[in-house]
N, C-alpha and C positions, 0 to 999 in steps of 0.2 A: 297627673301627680302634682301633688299643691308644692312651692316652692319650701314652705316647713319640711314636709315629709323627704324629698328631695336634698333638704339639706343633712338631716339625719342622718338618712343613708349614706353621703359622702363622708359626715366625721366617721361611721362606722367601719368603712371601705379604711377610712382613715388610719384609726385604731388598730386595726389588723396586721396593716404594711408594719405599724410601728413595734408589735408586739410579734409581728414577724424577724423583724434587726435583731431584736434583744435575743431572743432563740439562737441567732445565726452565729451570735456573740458566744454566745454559753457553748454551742456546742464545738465552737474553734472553725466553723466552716468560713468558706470564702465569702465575702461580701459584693454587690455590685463591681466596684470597683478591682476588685482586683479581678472580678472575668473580664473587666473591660482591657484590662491589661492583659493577660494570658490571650484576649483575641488578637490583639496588635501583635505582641512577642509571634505568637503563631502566623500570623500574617507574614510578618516581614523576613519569616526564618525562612521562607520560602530559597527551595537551593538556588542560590545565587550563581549566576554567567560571569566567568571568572577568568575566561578568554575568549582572544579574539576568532579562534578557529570556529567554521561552523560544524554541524552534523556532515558525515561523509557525503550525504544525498541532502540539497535543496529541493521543492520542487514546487513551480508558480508563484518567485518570485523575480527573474530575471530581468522584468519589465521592470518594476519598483525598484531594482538593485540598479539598473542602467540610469535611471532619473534622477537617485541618490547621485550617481557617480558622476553625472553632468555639473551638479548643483557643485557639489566636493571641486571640481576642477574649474569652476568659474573663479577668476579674480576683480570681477568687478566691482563688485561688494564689499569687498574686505575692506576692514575700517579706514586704511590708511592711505586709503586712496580720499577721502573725505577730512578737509583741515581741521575741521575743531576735534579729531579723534585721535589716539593713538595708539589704535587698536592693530594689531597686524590679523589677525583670524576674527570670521564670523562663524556662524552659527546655527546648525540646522537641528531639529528636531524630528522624531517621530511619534506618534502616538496611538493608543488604543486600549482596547479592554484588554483585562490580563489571559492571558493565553491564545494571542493573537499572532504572535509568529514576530513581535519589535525583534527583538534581540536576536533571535536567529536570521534577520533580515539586516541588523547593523555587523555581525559577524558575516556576512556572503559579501556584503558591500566591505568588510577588512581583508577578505581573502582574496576578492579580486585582485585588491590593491597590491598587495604582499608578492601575489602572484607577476602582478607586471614589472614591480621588480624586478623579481627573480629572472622576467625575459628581457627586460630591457637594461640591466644591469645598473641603472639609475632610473627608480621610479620617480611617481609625482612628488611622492612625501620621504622627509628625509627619515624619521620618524612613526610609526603608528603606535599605539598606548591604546589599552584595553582596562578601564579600572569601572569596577560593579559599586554603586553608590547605595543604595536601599534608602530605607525610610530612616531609622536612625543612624545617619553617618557622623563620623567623625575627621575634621579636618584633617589634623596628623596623618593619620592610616588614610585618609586620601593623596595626603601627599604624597605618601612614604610608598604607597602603590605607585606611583607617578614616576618617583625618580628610579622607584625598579624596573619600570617595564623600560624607561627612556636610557637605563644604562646598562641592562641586559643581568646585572648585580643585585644581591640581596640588599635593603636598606640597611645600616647602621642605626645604632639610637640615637639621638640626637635630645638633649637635653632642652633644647629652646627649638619652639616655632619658627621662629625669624632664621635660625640656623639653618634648618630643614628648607623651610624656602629660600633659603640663598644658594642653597647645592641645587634647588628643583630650577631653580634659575639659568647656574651655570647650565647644565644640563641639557638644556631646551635653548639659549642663546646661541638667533640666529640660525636655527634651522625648522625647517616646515615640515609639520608634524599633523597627524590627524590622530587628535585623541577621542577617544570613546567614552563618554559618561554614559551609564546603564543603570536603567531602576531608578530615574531621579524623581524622587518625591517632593512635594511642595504645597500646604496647606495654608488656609490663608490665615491660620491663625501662627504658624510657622513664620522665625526673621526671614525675610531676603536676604539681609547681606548674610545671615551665616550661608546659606548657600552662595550665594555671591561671592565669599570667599576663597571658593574652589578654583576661581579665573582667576586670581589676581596673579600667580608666577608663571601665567600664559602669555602675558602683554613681549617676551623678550623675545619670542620665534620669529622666526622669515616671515614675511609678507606669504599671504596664498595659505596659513593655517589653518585648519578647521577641526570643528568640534560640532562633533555628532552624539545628539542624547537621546535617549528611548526614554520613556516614559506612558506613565496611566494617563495623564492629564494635559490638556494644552498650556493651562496656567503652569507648570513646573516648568516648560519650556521657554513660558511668557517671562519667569519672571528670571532666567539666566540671560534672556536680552538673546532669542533665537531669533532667526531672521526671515528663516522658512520653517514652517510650523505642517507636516504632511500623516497626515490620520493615514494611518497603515492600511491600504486595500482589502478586500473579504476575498475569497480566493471561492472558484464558481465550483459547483456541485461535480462535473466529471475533473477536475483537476484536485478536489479536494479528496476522491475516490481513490483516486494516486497515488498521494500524499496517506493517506490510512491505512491502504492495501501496501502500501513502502513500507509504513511500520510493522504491519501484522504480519505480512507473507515473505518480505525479504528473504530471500537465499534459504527460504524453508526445503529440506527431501520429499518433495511430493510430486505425486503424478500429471499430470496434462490433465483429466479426470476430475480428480479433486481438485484441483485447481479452480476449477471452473464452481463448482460447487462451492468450497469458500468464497469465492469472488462473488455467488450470488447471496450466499449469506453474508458478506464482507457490506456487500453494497446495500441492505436493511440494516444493517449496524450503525454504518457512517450516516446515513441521513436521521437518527438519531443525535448524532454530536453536533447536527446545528454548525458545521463549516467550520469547528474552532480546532486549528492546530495542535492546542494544550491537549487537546480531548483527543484526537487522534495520538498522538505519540503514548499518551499514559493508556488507551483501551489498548492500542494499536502491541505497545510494548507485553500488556499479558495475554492478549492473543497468539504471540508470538510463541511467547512459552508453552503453551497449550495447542497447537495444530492437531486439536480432534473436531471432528465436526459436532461430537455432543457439545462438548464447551462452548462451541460457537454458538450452535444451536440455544443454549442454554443463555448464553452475554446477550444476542438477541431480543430476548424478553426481559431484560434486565435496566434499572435507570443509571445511566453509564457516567452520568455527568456530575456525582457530586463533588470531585476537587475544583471541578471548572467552575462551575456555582457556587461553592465555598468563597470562593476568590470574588468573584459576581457579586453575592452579599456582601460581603465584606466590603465592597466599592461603594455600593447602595446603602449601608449604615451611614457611613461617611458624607452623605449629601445631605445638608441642613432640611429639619424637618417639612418644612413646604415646599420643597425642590423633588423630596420623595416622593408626595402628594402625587405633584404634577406629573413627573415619571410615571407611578402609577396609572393614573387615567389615560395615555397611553396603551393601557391594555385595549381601550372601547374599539381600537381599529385594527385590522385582519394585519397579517404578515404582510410585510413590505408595503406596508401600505406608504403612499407621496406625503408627509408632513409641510405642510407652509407653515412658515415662521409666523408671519402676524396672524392665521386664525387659530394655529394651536393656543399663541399667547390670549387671545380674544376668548377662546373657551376657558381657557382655567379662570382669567376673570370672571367670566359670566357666572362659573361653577363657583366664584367664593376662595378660591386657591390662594389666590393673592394678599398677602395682608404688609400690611406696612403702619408706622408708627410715628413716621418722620412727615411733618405736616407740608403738605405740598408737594410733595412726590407721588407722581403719576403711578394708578395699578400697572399701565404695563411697562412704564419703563422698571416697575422689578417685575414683572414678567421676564420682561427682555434680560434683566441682570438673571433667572431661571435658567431661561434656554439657554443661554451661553457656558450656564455653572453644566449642564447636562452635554450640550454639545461638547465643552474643554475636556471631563470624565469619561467621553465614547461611547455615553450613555444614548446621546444622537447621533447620526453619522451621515452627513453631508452627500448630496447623492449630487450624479452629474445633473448638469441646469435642462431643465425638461421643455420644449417648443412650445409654445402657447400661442395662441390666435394674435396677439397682440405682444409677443417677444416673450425672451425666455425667464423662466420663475423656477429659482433656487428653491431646492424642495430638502425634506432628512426625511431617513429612514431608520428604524430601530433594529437592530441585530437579533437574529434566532432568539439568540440564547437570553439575551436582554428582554426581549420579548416574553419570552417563559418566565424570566424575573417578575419583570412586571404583573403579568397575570399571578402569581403568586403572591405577591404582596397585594393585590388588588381586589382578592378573592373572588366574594359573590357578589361585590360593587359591581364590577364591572360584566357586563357579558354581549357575546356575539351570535347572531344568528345568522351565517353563512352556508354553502354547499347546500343548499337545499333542504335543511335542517327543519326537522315539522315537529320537535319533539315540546315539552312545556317549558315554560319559562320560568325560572326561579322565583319565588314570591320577593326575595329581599333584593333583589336587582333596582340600581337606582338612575345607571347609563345603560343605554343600552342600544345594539348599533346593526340596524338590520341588511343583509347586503342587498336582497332585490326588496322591491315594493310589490307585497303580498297582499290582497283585501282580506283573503281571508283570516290572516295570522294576525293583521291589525284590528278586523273586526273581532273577533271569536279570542285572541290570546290580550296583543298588548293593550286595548281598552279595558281591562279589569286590573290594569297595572298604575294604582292610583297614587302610588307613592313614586314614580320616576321624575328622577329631573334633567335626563339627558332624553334625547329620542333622536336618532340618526340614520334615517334611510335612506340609502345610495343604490340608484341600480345604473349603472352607464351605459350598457349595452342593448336594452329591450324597449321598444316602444311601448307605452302604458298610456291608459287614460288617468288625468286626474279628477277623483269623482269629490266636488265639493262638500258633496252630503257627509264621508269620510271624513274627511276635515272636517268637518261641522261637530259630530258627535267625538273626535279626538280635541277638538280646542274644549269643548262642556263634560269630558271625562279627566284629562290630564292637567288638574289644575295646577300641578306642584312644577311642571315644567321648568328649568331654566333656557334650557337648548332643546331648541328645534330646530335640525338640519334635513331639508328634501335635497338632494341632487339624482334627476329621472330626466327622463326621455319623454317626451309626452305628444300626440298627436293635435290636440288641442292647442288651440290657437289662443286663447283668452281665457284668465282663473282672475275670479272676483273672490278675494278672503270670505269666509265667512263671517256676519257679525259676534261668533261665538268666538273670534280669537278674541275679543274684550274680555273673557273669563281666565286668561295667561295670565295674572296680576301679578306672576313671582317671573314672567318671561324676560330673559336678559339679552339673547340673541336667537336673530329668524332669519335662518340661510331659505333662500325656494330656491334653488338654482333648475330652472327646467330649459327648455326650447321653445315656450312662450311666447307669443310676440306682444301681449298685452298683460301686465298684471295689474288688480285695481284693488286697490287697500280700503276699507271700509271706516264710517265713522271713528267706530269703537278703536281703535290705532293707537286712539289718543289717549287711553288711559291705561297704556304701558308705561306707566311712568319711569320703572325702573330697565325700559330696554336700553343696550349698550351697543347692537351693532343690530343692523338690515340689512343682509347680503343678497343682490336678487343678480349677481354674475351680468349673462352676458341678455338681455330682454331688450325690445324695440322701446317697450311706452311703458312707465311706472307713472300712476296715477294714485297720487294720494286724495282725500277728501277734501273738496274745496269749502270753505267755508267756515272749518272745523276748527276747534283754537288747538293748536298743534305746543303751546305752550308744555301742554304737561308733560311734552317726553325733555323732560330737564338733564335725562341722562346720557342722553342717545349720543354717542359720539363717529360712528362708520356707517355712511350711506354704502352700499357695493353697488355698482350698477353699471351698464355701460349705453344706458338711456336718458334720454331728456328726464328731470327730475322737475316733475308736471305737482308740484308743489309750493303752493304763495306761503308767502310770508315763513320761509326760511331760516329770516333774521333770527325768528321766536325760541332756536335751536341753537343755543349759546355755546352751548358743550362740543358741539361737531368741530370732529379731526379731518374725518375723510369723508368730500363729497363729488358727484361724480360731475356731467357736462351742468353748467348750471345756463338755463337760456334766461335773457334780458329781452321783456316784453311792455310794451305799450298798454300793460293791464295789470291793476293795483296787485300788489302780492309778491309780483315778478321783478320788481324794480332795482336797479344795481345796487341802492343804498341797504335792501337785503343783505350784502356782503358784512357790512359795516363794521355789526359787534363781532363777525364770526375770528375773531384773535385766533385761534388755538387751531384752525386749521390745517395740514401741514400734507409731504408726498405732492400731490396734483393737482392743481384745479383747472378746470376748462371751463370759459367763459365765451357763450359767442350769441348773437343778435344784437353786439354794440351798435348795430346803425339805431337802435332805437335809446342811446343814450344823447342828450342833446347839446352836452357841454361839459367843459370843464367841471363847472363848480360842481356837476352828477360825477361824474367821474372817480374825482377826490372824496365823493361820498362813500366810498366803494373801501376807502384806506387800503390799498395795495400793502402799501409800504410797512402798513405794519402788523401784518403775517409775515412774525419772523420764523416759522418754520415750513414754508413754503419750498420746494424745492424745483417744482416745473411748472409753468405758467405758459396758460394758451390763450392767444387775446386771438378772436373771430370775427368778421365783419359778415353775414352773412350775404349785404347786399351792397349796391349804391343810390341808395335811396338819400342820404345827407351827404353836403358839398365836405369836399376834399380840407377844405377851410376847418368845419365842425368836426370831421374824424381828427384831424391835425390834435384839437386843443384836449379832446376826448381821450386820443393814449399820449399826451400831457400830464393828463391827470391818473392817467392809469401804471405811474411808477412803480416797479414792483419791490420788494423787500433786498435789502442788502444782501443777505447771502444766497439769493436764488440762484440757480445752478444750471436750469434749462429754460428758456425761451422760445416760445414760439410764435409768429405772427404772420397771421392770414389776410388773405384778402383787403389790406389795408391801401386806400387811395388818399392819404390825408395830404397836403399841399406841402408838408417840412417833414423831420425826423423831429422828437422830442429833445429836450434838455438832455435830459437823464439818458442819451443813446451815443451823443455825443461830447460828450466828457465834462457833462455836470457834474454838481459837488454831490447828486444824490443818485440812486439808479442802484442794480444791482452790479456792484462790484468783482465779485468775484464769481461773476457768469462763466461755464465752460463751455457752453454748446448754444448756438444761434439758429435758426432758423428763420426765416423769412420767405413765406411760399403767396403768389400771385401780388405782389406791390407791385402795383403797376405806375409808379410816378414816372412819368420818362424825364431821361435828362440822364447825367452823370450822377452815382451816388455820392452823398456827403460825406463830409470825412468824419464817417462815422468809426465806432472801436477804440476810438485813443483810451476809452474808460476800460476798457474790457481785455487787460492786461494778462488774466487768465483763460483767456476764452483757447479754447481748446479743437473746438469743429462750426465751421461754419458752412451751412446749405442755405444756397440758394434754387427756388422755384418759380418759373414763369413771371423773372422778374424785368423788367422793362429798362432798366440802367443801360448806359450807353455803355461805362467803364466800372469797375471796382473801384473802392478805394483807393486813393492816393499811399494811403500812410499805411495798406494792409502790411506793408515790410514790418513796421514795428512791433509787430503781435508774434512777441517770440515765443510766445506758446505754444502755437497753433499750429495742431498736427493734421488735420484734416480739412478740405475746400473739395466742396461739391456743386456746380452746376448746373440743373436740368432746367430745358425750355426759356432758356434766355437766349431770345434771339437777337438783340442790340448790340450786346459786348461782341469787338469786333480783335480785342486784343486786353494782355496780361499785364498788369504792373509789375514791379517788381515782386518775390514773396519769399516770405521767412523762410531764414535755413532751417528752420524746425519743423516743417510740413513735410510729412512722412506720407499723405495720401492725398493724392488729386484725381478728379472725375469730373467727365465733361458728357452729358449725354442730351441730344435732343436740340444742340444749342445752330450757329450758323453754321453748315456745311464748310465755308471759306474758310471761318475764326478755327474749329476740332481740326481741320486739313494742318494747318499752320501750325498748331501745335505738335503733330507729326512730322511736320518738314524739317529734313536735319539742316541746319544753320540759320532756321529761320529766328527771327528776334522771340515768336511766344515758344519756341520749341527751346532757346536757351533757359527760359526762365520757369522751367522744370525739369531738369536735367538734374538735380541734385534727388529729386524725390523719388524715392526707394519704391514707391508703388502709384502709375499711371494708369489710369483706365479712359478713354477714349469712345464711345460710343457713335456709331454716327449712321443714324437712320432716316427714313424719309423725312425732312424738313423745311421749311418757308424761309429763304431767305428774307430781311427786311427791305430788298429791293423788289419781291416780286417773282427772281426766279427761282425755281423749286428744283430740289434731287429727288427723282426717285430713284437712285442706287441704295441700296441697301447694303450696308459693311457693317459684317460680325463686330463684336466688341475687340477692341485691340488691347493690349496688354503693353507696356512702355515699362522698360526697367532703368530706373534713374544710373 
């Protein structure tokens, strides 16, 4: 279509809408706006929690009610234990999607309270207050619920504000009180301080006050200044059965018989509501009325969920239009599937989601401002930190019922080919996400799929071959590609790309994550110009093209890898955030001054083959210092092939960026410590964590750390020091000191009162003995530390004579 004809058609599209209004006008119907209000008013009429009492029956929240209650009874937190405050109560919140069980989980946690009371005739709180906020509140009527629920009394009128709060005042002065805010709503187009001025005749209670708020969103808690912010738990499939069959069956006149028979129609009902409390109490309640098995039989086939969804959409209008987007695409992965934060934000980038207006602002840090608007709405939902090969990786997951959202909004964009599913593939389909690796369903269905720009095939469990030829005819059929994600299992040892992935020219990201131990990228690489990540996980050897002007990926910003990145001339890649071990070689390409322009670097870099850097002035080439969003740095000597003298000037010049955070240095023999180690005017200041594994200089160490004011954990490895630091007292930060295979230090200096963990393992048999001897001089000088660990296994004295006794690990309680 010519852009004439195209514009045509839009005045006409035009004309229509507008001649549409004028109609709506004449005949006195409602306009846009006013459904847009009639949804809100309907929204927020929702029957509001109006006390503090819960439902007669709780059931699987006891655990969540106990954690509340620890939080509620801590005083350590509260403002006024802190001088520049004068605040007497802090502040917890809870949060989640609507019909999640908040409010009947802040009522169990009021009734305990109530209840301990009542047994111990003086509870925690002088005080509890139950007042329901909704979306349009009003101060007044919050007061005025305030001072009734705090004096047991109807409110009076009160002709002035200030009046009302000076009674809400008397009222609450001086005694400790847990009040309840419920349904706190909070938009960011919405003042803070008018909510904010719901605290303000709080300030005159006891010390030890709190305030507990339920809420949709984590911003409505962010912005009353909560303290602990806790997403309300999903409650598991047989305790959620409980809770359904609680509401339905309750105290119904029926047989042992039919009992059983509803329970098993009970239990295909309930795994239709998708785990959501709301859903159960409203199916749950007209089941109840109804105990015939046809009814049952008949809600069964029935879609049971629409107030719960009601509610659902209504959350999801409400998320600004490219936040829905991203939400949506979402649907491309199966239930429960593990979310990571930086490749979800990576996809919607690569997919175009992303847009912004403000010049200089990074796609993903509004990705990242995205994820967060979706995580704060419980539209994601923060799963426990999952073990991984290399530590653990905070993961989200998407909710049932949110999940069905999504796929609803997302329609025939999105789709999944899971459970063994062989059926055809939607022609309009544009992501699309396969769970095992099929040849046949990739040869015979998704190559005739020319318009897709996601493609995502994961199988984790099956060994597979990967057959290049396959890739071959999918890189010259799938031109429109943006994402390409493999994660398989693979017998093969070695996958050479095809030269056919030079035909990707719209390709933004190419995950291969296999069990590979070789992957080798072709020519053609280089005329991905618009690629923005290469994720190749965990592979022994990634071999790019030697030779090749690697210039045109101007885009590329995420190398993934946890291999040598077997690629010269580096430099040429300006744009790179994240790159993975980067080795230093005696061969043009490889040379430190590669690092130079890479500015924008940031997370981790690992640098090792320094023995082939030859001085300073190379070093300094490298500009450490200024990758300022650097956060862990790993400097490696692989060898000692150059004198102690030439490493010395080498991490001289290898200063790292002001606010680095983690350090770590290897295998370093240089004749001094650098400037910058010890308490130069440059270096990274606000370092938390040190590491120094095989420095082998012998002698006493220097009095290194006066700079490193926040350093927080320092490990030592196979380090050859006679003594620690002199001046390690002063590092009153430092909460952890770890030990292993130093076999010189013979005894302890003094060490901060702030060291909460010490560990001694592998080191002299004599020096770990000592430090277990009670009244010996190193057994006083950890006495105060809350957690000792003691290791002491077969080792080399530095005299010569050896233990073989072997002693389990000791455990020492300061």
């Amino acid at each position: 279509m010519s852009k004439l004809e195209l514009k045509k058609i839009l005045k006409k599209i035009e004309n229509i809408i507008n001649d549409g209004h004028k109609i709506l006008q004449l005949l006195n119907l409602p306009g846009h706006s006013n459904i847009n209000k009639r949804q809100t008013v309907s929204d927020d009429s929702r029957i509001a929690v109006t006390t503090a009492s819960p439902p007669f029956v709780v059931i699987g929240r006891d655990e969540d009610r106990d954690k509340i209650l620890v939080l509620l009874h801590e005083t350590e937190n509260d403002g006024q234990h802190e001088p520049s405050r004068a605040l007497s109560h802090s502040i917890i919140g809870i949060h989640g999607i609507p019909g999640s069980g908040k409010s009947t989980l802040a009522q169990y946690v009021c009734a305990h309270e109530k209840r301990g009371r009542q047994e111990k005739e003086a509870g925690h709180f002088d005080l509890i207050m139950w007042v329901h906020v909704s979306r349009n509140f009003n101060v007044d009527k919050i007061f005025s619920k305030m001072l009734e629920e705090a004096t047991g009394n109807s409110c009076p009128q009160f002709n002035s504000l200030n009046t009302l709060e000076q009674k809400l005042e008397q009222a609450l002065s001086r005694k400790r009180f847990l009040l309840v805010l419920d349904d706190v709503w909070y938009n960011k187009d919405d003042s803070q301080e008018e909510l904010q001025k719901i605290l303000f005749p709080l300030k005159v209670g006891a010390l030890g006050s709190k305030i507990l708020l339920t809420s949709r969103t984590r911003d409505a808690l962010l912005a009353l200044g909560a303290a602990k912010c806790i997403p309300i738990s999903e409650l598991d499939d047989t305790v959620f059965l409980e809770l359904f069959m609680h509401y339905a069956l309750d105290s119904a006149g029926i047989d042992e018989r039919d009992r059983m028979i509803f329970r098993a129609i009970g239990s295909d009902i309930a795994k239709k509501l998708k785990r959501s409390p709301l859903a159960a109490r409203t199916v749950g309640g007209q089941l109840h009325m109804r105990p015939t098995i046809d009814f049952w039989q008949d809600a069964r086939n029935q879609n049971l969920l629409n107030e719960t969804m009601g509610a659902l959409w209504w959350s999801y209008q409400h998320l600004d239009q490219q936040v829905r987007r991203c939400f949506a695409y979402c649907s491309i992965f199966p239930r429960r599937h593990r979310l990571e934060r930086h490749e979800l934000i990576n996809l919607w980038v690569a997919e175009g989601f992303i847009t912004t207006t403000e010049v200089g602002l990074e796609m993903e840090a509004v990705g990242r401002k995205y994820f967060e608007e979706l995580v704060s709405a419980s539209f994601l939902q923060l799963g426990e930190k999952q073990a991984e090969r290399f530590g653990a990786s905070e993961y989200f997951t998407v909710h049932d019922l949110l999940h069905d959202l999504a796929e609803k909004v997302a329609r025939n964009d999105c789709f999944k080919v899971e459970n063994g599913w062989t059926g055809d593939l939607p022609g309009d389909v544009r992501h699309l996400y396969i769970e095992s690796y099929n040849k046949t369903m990739i040869t015979e269905k998704v190559l005739k799929m020319g318009n897709l720009r996601t493609l995502i095939i994961y199988s984790g469990n099956t060994e597979i071959p990967t057959e290049e030829k396959i890739f071959e005819r999918m890189f010259m059929r799938l031109r429109k590609l943006r994402v390409l994600s493999v994660k398989i299992i693979t017998g093969s040892h070695v996958f050479s790309f095809p030269e056919s992935i030079g035909q990707l020219r719209h390709l933004r990201h190419l995950c291969f994550r296999t069990t590979l131990i070789r992957q080798v990228l072709p020519n053609t690489i280089a005329k991905l110009r618009y690629m923005h990540v290469l994720d190749f996980g965990v592979c022994g050897d990634l071999v790019f093209p030697s030779g090749e002007d690697m210039s045109n990926l101007i885009n590329l910003q995420h190398i993934i890898a946890t291999a040598d990145l077997n690629c010269p001339n580096i430099g040429m890649l300006t744009s790179l955030q994240t790159l993975p071990l980067f080795p230093v070689k005696k061969e043009q390409g490889y040379e430190l001054q590669q690092l130079r322009h890479l500015n924008k670097l940031r997370g981790k870099l690992h640098i090792h083959g320094l023995e082939n850097v030859g001085s300073k002035e190379e070093a300094l080439e490298a500009k450490l210092d200024g990758k300022e969003r650097l956060k862990e740095l790993v400097l490696v000597w692989d060898d000692e092939s150059c004198s102690p003298e030439v490493e010395a000037e080498v991490l001289e010049g290898l200063c790292p960026p002001l606010e680095l955070e983690r350090l770590e240095i290897t295998d370093y023999h240089g004749s001094s410590y650098p400037d910058w180690m010890i308490g130069g005017h440059k270096g990274p200041k606000y370092l938390r964590e040190l590491e120094l594994s095989g420095c082998s200089r012998l002698g006493p160490a220097p009095e290194l750390f006066e700079f490193f004011i926040h350093l927080r954990s320092l490990w030592l490895w196979k380090s050859s020091w006679n003594f620690l630091p002199d001046n390690l007292e002063q590092l009153m930060s430092l909460h952890e000191l770890k030990m292993y295979f130093c076999l010189n230090i013979q005894s302890l200096p003094k060490l901060p009162r702030s060291l909460e963990e010490f560990g001694l393992g592998a080191c002299d048999d004599e020096f770990m003995r000592s430090c277990k001897t009670i009244g010996h001089p190193n057994w006083h000088k950890i006495q105060h530390i809350p957690r000792v660990t003691i290791a002491l296994e077969s080792t080399h004295s530095p005299h010569g004579s050896s233990s073989s006794s072997s002693i389990p690990v000791l455990y020492l309680s300061g």
